[in-house]
C-alpha positions as CSV (number, residue, x, y, z in Angstrom):
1,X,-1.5,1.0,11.5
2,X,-2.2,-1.1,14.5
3,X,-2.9,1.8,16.8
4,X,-6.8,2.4,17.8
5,X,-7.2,6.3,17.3
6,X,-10.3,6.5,19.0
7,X,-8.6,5.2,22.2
8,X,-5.8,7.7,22.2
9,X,-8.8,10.4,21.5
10,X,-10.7,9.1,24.4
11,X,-7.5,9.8,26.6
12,X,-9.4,13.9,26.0
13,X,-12.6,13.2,24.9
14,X,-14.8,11.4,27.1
15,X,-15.7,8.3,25.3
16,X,-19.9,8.6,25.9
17,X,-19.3,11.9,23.1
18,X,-17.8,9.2,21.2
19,X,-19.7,6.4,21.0
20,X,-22.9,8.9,21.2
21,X,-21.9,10.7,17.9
22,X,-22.0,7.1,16.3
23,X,-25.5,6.8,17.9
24,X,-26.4,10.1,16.4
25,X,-24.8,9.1,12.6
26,X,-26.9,5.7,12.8
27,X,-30.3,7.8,13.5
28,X,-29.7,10.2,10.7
29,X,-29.1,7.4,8.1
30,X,-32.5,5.5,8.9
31,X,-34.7,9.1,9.5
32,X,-33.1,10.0,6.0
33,X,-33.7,6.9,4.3
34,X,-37.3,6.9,6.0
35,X,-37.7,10.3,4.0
36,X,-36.3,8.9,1.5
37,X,-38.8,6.0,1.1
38,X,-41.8,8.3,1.9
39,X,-41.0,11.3,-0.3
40,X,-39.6,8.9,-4.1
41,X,-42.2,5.8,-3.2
42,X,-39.2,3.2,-4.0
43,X,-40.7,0.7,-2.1
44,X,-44.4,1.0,-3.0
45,X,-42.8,1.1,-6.7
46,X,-40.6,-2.0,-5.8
47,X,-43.9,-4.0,-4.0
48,X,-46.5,-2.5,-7.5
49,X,-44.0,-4.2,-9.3
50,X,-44.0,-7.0,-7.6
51,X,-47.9,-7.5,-7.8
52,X,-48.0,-6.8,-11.5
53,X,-45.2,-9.3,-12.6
54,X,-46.6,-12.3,-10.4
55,X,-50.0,-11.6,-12.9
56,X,-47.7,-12.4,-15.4
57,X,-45.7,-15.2,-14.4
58,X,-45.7,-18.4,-16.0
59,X,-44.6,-21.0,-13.5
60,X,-45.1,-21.1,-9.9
61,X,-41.5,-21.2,-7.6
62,X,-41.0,-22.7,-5.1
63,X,-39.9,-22.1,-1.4
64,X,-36.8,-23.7,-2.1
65,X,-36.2,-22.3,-5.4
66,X,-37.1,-18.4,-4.0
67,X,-34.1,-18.8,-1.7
68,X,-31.5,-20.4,-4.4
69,X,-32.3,-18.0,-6.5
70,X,-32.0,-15.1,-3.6
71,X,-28.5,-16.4,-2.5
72,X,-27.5,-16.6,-6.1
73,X,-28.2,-13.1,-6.0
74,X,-26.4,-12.5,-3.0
75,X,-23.7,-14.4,-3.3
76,X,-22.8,-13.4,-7.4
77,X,-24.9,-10.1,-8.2
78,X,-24.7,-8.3,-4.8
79,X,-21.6,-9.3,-3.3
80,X,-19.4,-9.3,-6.3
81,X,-21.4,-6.4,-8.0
82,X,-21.6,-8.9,-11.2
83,X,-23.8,-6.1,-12.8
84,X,-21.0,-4.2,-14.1
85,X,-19.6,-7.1,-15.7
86,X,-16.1,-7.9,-15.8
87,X,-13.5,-4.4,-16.0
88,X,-11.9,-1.9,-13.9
89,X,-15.1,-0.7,-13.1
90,X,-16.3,-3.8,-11.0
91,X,-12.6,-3.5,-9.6
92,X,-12.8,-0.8,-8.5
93,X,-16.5,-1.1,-7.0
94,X,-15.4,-3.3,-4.6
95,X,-12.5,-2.4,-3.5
96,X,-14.6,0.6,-2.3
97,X,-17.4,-1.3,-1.2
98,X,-15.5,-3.7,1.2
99,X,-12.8,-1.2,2.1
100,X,-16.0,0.4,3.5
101,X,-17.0,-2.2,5.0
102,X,-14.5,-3.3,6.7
103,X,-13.7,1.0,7.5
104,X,-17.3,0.9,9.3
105,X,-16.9,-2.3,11.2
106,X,-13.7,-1.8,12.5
107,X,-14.7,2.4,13.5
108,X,-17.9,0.7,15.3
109,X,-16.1,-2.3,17.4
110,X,-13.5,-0.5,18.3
111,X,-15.2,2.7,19.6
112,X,-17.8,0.5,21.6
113,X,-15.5,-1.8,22.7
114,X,-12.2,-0.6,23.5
115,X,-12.1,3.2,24.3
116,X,-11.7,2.6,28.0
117,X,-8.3,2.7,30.1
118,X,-8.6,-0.9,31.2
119,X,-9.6,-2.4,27.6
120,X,-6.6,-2.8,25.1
121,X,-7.5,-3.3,21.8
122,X,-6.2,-6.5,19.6
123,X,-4.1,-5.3,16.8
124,X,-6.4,-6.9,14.3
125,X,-8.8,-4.1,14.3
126,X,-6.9,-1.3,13.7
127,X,-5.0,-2.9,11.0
128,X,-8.4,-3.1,9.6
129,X,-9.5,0.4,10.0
130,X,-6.9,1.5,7.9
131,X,-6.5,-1.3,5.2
132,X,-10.2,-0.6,4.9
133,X,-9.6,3.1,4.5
134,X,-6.9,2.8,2.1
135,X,-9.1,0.2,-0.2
136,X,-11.8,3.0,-0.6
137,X,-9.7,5.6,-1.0
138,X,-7.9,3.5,-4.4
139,X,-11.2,2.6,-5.5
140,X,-12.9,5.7,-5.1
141,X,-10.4,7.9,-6.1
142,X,-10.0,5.5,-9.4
143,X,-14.0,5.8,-10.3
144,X,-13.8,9.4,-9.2
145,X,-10.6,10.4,-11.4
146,X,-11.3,7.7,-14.8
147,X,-14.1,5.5,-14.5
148,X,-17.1,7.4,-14.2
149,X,-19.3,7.9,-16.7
150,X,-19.5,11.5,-17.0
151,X,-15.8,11.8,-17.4
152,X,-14.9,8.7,-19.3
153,X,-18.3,8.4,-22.1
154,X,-18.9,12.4,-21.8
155,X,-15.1,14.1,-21.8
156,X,-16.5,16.4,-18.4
157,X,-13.2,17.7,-16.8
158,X,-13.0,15.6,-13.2
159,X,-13.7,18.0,-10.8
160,X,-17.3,18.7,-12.5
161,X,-19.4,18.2,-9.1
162,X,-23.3,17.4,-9.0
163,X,-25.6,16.3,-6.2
164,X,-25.6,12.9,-7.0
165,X,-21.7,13.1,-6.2
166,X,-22.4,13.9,-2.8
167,X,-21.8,9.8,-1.4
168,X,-18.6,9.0,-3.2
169,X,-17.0,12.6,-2.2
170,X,-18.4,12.7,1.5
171,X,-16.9,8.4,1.9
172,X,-13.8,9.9,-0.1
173,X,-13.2,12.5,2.3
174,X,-14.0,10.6,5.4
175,X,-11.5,8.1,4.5
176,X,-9.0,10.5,3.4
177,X,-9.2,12.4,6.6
178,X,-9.6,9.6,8.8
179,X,-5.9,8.3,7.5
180,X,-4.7,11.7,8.1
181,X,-6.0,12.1,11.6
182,X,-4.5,8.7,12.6
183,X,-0.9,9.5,11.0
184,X,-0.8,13.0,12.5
185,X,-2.0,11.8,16.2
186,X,0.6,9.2,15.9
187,X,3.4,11.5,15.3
188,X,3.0,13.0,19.0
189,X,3.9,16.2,17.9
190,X,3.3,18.7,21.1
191,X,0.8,21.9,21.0
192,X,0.4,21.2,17.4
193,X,-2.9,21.8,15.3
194,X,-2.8,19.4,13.0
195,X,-4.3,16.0,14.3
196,X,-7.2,18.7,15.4
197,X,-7.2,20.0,12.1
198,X,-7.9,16.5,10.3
199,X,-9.7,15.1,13.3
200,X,-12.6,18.7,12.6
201,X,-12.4,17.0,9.2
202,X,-13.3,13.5,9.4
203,X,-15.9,14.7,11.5
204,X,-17.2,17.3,9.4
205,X,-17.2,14.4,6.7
206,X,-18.9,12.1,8.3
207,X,-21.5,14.7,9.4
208,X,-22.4,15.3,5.7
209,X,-21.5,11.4,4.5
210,X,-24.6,9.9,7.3
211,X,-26.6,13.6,7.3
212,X,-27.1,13.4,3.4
213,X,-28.9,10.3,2.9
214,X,-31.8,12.0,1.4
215,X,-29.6,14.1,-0.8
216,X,-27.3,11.6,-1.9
217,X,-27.0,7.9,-3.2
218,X,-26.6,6.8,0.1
219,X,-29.8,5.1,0.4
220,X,-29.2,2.9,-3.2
221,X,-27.3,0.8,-0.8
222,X,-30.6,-0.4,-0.1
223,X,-32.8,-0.1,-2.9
224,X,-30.0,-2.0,-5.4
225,X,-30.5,-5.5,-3.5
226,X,-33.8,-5.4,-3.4
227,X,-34.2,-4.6,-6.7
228,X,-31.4,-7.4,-7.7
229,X,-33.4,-10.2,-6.0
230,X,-36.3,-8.5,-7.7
231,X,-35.3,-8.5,-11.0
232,X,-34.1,-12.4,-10.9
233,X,-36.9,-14.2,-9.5
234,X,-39.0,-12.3,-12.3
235,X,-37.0,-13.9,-14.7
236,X,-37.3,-17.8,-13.0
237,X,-41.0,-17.0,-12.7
238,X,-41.3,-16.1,-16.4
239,X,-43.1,-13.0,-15.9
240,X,-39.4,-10.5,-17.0
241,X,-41.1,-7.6,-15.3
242,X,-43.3,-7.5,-17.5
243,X,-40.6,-7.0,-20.3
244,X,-40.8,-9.5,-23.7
245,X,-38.5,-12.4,-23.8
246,X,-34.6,-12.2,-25.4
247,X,-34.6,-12.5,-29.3
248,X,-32.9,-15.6,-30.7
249,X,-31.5,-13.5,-33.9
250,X,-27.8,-12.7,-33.4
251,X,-26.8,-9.9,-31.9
252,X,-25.8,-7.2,-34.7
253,X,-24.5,-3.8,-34.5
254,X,-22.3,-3.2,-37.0
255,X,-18.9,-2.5,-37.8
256,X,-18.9,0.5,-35.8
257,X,-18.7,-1.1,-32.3
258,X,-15.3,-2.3,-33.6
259,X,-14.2,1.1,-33.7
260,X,-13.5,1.8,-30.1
261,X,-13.2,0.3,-26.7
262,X,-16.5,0.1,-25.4
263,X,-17.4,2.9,-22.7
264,X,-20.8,4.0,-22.5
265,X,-22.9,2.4,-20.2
């Protein structure tokens, strides 16, 4: 755990290889959200939008209300993922969203940073490496064993696969190899094949993880903010996108709702 892996990798593998393959993963993420952009028109949809519900808006905000209401969103929608409400869901949402984060922080400091001989690198950085590996793989393998909708509203067997599982399979498997690949190089074991094995791994998952942006949901990570902030400074402006305002009736739907926990979302 408070071992740098990509240091004792460096020891055979020159560490330009290294810190050039991050180069390489950080190109085919923005060419494949570029694509991405140019091929679904997200963000011509997202600025259309935009230009329609101003047309539509009843009250005029102001600069400092834009940025309250921006960093509300920020702070409670997108950093706590309020939109799926309060359940193991939202649980388990972030602990894969900051074990990510704090997996891809830690992977880029300490590969450009201390991969040398003379460097050594501060325990607090591996320790995060792996704590942030070990949060995405409970949360991801949580929503990927019981939480997702397909398995939990539609009773599909688990290991039913589609494109749009690409993301969460190709971050699951790059954590779950990267832990193994760390474990197995620490064990020292001599002329053995399996820190290679699980090293060919993590790289093979991160190949497909940063290389199938188009294919994936990769590229939500982007479009979900922006929609977020979207969506609530519509509703201070008045304009709803261009939806009619709530009902004041009560909410009624019957006895039925009663009947089971609610799941289908």
């Amino acid at each position: 755990m408070s071992v740098n892996p990509f240091s004792v990798l460096a020891e055979s593998v020159p560490s330009i290889f290294i810190q050039g393959f991050v180069l390489v993963m950080v190109a085919l993420v923005v060419i494949g959200t570029l694509v991405d952009i140019i091929h679904k028109k997200n963000v011509k949809y997202f600025f259309n939008n935009a230009k329609k519900a101003k047309l539509s808006a009843t009250r005029e905000l102001g600069m400092g209300e834009r940025v309250s209401v921006i960093t509300k969103t920020v702070v409670h929608d997108i950093a706590t993922t309020a939109e799926l409400g309060a359940g193991k869901r939202r649980v388990a949402h972030v602990l894969g969203m900051y074990g990510t984060i704090l997996f891809w922080i830690a992977s880029v400091v300490m590969i450009f940073c201390y991969v040398t001989k003379d460097t050594t690198t501060p325990t607090i950085w591996p320790m995060m490496w792996h704590v942030g590996a070990i949060m995405t793989c409970v949360g991801g393998y949580w929503f990927w064993l019981f939480l997702r909708v397909d398995v939990l509203a539609e009773a599909y067997p688990w290991y039913r696969i589609i494109k749009a599982d690409l993301f969460v399979l190709a971050l699951l498997s790059c954590a779950t190899f990267g832990l193994a690949w760390s474990y197995t190089q620490s064990l020292n074991l001599e002329n053995r094949w399996d820190d290679k094995v699980f090293l060919t791994l993590y790289i093979v998952s991160n190949i497909v993880l940063f290389g199938g942006v188009y294919w994936s949901k990769f590229a939500h990570m982007f479009y979900k903010p922006g929609a977020a902030i979207q969506k609530n400074l519509a509703e201070a402006d008045g304009s709803r996108d261009n939806l009619p305002p709530l009902a004041d009736a009560p909410k009624q739907f019957g006895l039925g709702i009663k009947r089971e926990q609610p799941k289908h979302y």
